[in-house]
C-alpha positions as CSV (number, residue, x, y, z in Angstrom):
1,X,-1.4,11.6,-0.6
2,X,-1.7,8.5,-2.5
3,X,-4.5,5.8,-2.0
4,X,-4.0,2.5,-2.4
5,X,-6.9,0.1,-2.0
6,X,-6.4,-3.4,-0.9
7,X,-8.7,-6.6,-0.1
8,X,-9.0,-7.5,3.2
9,X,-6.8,-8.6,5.2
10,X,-4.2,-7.0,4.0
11,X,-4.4,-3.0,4.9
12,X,-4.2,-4.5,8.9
13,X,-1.4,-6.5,8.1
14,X,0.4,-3.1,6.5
15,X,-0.5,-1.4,9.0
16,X,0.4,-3.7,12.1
17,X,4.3,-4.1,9.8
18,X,3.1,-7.7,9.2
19,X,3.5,-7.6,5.5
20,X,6.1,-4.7,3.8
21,X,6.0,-5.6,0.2
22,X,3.4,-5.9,-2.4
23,X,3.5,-6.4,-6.2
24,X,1.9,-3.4,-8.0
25,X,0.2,-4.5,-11.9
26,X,0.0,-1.8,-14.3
27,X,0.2,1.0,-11.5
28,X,1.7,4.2,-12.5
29,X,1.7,6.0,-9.8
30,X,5.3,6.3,-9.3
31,X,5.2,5.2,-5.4
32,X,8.5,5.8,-3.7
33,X,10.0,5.1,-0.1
34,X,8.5,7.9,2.1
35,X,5.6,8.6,0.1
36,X,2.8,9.2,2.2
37,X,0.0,7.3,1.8
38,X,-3.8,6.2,2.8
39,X,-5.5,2.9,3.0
40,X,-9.0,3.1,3.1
């Protein structure tokens, strides 16, 4: 599981399928579609 941290308000607007796209900076991380993971 991956965990991606956010300002609020965005993890609720993932979450709720409001927003379904975000620019990650210098992330490495290799996210794909389907990757699982956790907001906290």
């Amino acid at each position: 599981m991956i965990i991606l941290k956010f300002s609020e308000p965005l993890p609720e607007r993932i979450l709720s399928g409001k927003k379904t796209s975000t620019w990650r900076v210098n992330d490495d991380r290799g996210i794909t579609k389907d990757d699982k993971l956790s907001l906290p």
